[in-house]
N, C-alpha and C positions, 0 to 999 in steps of 0.2 A: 142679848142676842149673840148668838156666836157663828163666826162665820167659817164654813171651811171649803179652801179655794183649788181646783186641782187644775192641771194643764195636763192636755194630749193632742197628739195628729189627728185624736178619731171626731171628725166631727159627726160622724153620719154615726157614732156607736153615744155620743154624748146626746145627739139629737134623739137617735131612737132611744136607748135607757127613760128618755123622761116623755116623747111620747107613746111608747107602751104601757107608760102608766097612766095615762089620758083613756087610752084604748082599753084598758082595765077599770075605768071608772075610779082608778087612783091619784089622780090628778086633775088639772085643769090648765089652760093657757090662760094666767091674766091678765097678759103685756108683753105686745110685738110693738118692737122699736128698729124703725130706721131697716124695712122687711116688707115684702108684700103679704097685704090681705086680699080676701077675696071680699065679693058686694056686704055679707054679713059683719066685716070687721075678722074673721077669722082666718087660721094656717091652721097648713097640716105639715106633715116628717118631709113629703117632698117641696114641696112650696118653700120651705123652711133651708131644707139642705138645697135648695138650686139657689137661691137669693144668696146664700153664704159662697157658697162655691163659687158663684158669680163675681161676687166679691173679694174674693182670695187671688193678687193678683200671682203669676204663674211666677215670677223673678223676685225671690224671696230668701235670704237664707236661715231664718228660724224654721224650726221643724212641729215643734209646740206649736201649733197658731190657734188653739183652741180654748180661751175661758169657760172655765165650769164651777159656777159657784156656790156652796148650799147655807143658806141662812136660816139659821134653826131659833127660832121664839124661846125663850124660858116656855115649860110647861104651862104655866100657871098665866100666861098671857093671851089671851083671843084676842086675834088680832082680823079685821075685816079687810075683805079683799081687795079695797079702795085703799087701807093704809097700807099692807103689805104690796102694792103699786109703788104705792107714793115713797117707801125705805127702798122699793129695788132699785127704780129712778134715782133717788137721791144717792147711793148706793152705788152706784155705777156712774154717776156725775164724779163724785168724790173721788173715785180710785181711778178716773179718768178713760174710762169708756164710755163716757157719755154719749160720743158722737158716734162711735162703734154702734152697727146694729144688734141687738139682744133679744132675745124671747125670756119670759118671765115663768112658768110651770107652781103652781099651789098643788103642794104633795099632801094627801091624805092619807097614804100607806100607811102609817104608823099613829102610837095615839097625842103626837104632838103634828100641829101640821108646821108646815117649812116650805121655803120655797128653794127651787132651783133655777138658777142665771144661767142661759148658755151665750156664749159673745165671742168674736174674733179678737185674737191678742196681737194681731197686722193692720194697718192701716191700709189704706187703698196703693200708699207708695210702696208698700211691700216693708215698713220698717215696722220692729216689733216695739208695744206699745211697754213704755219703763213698767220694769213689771218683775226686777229679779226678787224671787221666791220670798228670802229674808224682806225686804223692803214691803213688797206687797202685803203681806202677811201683818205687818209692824202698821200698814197703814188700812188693811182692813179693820184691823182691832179700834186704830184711833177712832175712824170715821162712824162706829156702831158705838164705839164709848162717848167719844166725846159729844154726841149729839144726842143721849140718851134713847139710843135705838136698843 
């Protein structure tokens, strides 16, 4: 599995990017964490960006406060929507956004499928979650290696 992780201010361009791919029938939501659904278990791009926004408290001074992260399968792996769950959770435990709210997205666009993580990199106190580039990066690799994801 290989992960590749980006930061930005946009959350409303990182939220819509993945669902306009939903809205295209190139995707799916497999997993709202710590976010409102509605009676079905389901979100949509506003529900989604008002729960986050909500969340982003206004006295803050990181300008990044946006995780976006794309976990791509070896080709050769099918992976089912329960365990590709279960690695984003585990996944997001490890590099310590656990308790951070996350949406989950299963990408079909392409002919590998992958999923994409979008998650706040601020805490509710306003501090930003350890997370400098080099480090993160070093400990996404551990957390898919060392646990044969």
């Amino acid at each position: 599995m290989v992960a590749k992780i980006s930061s930005t201010s946009n959350l409303g361009g990182a939220l819509g990017y993945n669902f306009h791919k939903v809205e295209a029938g190139e995707a799916k939501v497999l997993l709202v964490s710590g976010m409102s659904v509605d009676n079905n278990g389901n979100t949509d791009m506003n529900r989604a960006l008002e729960d986050m926004q909500r969340l982003l408290p206004s006295f803050m001074r990181t300008k990044k406060t946006v995780f976006h992260a794309s976990l791509n399968p070896h080709p050769d792996d099918k992976l089912s929507d329960e365990e590709l769950r279960d690695i984003a959770a585990y996944y997001m435990e490890k590099m310590g956004y656990g308790s951070q709210p996350f949406i989950v997205f299963k990408h079909s666009d392409i002919e590998r499928e992958h999923i994409h993580i979008v998650s706040l990199r601020v805490d509710s106190n306003g501090r930003k979650i350890n997370d400098t580039s080099s480090d993160e990066a070093i400990r996404s690799v551990k957390r898919l290696k060392g646990n044969g994801i």
